[in-house]
C-alpha positions in Angstrom: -12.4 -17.0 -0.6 -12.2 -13.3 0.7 -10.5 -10.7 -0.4 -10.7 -7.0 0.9 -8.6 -3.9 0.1 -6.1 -2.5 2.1 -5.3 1.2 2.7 -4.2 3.9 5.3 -7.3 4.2 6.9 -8.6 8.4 6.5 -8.6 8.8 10.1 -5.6 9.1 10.9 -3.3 11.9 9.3 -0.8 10.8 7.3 2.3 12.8 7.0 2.9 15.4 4.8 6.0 14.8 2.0 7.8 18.5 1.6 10.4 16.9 -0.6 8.3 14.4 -3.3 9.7 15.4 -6.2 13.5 15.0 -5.3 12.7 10.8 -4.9 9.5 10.0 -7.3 9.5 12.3 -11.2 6.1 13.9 -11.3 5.4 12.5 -14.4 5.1 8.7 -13.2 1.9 8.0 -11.8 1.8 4.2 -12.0 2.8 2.4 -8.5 4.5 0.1 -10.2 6.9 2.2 -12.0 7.5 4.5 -8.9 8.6 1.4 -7.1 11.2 1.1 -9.9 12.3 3.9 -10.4 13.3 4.3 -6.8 16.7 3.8 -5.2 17.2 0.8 -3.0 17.0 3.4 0.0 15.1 6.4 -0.6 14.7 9.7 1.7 11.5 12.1 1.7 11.3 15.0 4.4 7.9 15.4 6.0 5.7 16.6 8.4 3.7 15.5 10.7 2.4 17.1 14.3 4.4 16.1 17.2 2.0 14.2 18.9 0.4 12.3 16.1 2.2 8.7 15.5 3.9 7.1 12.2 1.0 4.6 11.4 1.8 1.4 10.0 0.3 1.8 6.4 1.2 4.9 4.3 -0.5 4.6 0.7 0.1 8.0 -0.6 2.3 8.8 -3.0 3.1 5.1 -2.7 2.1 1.7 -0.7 4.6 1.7 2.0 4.4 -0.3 5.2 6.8 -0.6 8.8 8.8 -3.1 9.4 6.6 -5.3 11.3 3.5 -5.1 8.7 6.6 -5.7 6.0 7.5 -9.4 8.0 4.5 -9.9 8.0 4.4 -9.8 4.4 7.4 -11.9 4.1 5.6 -14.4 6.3 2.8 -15.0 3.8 5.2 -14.3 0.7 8.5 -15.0 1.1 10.1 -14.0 -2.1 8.8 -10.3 -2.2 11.8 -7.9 -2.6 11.5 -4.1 -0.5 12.8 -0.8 -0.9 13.8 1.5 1.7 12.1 4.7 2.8 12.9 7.1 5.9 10.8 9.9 6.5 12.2 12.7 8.6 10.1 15.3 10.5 12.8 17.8 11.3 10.6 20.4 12.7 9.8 17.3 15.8 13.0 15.7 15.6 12.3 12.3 14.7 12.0 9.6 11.9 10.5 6.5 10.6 11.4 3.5 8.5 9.2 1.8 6.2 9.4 -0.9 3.9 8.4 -0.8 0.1 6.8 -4.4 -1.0 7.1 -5.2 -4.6 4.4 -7.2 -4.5 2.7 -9.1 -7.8 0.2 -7.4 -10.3 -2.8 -9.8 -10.5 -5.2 -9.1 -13.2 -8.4 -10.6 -11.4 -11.2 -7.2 -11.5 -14.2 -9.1 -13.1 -15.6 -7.1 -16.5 -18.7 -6.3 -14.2 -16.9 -3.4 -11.6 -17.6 -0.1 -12.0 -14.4 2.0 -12.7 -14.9 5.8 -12.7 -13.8 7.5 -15.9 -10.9 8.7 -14.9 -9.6 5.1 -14.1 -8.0 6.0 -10.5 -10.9 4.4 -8.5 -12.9 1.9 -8.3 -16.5 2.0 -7.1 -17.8 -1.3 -7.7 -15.0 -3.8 -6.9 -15.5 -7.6 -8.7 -12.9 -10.0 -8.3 -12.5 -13.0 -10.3 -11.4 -16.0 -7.6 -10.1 -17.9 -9.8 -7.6 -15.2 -11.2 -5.9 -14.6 -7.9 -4.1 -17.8 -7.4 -4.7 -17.4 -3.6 -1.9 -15.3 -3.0 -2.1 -13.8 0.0 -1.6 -10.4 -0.9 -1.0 -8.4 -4.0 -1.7 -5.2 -6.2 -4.6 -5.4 -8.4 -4.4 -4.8 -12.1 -6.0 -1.4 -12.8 -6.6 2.0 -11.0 -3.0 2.5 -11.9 -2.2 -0.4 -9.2 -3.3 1.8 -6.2 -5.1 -1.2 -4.7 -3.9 -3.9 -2.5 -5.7 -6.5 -2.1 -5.2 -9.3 0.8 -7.5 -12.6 1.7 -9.2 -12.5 5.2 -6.3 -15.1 6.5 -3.6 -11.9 6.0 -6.3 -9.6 6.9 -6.8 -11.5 10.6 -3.1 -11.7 10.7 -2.4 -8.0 10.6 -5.2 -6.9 13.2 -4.0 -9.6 15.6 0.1 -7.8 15.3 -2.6 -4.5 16.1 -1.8 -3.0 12.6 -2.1 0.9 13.4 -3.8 3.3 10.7 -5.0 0.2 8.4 -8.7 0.3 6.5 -10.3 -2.3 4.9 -13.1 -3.0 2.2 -14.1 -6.4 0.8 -14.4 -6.6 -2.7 -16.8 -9.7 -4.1 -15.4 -12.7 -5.2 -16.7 -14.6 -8.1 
């Protein structure tokens, strides 16, 4: 079984909130408790240059996804609730939805990854197999549940829909 993390990939340029504070308290730092402390349909203002798309993946301040990457999640796991998020660009004119999974917290890092001391990254990612359950797709336990993990199956799903703005890393498997 494989496993690799998901996240906007650094190449493309994400869009810049204006108005974070007025959906997410500053004080919350944990995705999970963003996620619920949001409404069911949420608002941010941003910006973003006129020519340069809406990718598919956001995963700053939270993991946030379009709608098609967002079926495709329901494809895989079908009871996974969403929350609603439209970012405007006024200065351009335009907007984009996207889709907030709530997807499981699996504690599966193995005691032999390397977390830096500040507990926000992980630089030596362990997971244990057995642990996961084979879900398709969750958020791992730890590094304030910043990482999303998927099994190559999802993984090869998403690049065949051509998934815009998505990075990858594998993580062991024990």
């Amino acid at each position: 079984m494989r496993y690799f993390r998901i996240y906007a990939d650094k190449r493309n340029i994400q869009p810049c909130i204006l108005s974070l504070n007025s959906v997410i308290q500053p004080n919350i730092q944990h995705q999970n408790q963003i996620y619920e402390n949001l409404d069911r349909r949420n608002y941010l203002n941003v910006q973003l240059e006129e020519e340069i798309p809406f990718m598919d993946i956001i995963s700053s301040p939270i993991f946030m996804v379009s709608k098609e990457f967002a079926n495709l999640i329901r494809m895989y796991c079908p009871g996974i609730k969403f929350k609603y998020m439209v970012l405007f660009d006024e200065r351009n004119r335009r907007a984009s939805s996207y889709q907030i999974p709530a997807l499981p917290i699996i504690d599966c890092l193995d005691e032999d990854s390397e977390v830096s001391r500040d507990g926000h990254m992980i630089t030596k990612g362990i997971l244990c197999g057995y642990k996961t359950g084979g879900v398709p797709i969750f958020r791992l336990e730890g590094a304030e549940g910043r990482y999303i993990m998927a099994n190559l199956e999802f993984i090869e799903s998403a690049y065949r829909r051509e998934v815009r703005g998505m990075g990858i890393e594998e993580f062991v498997v024990r």
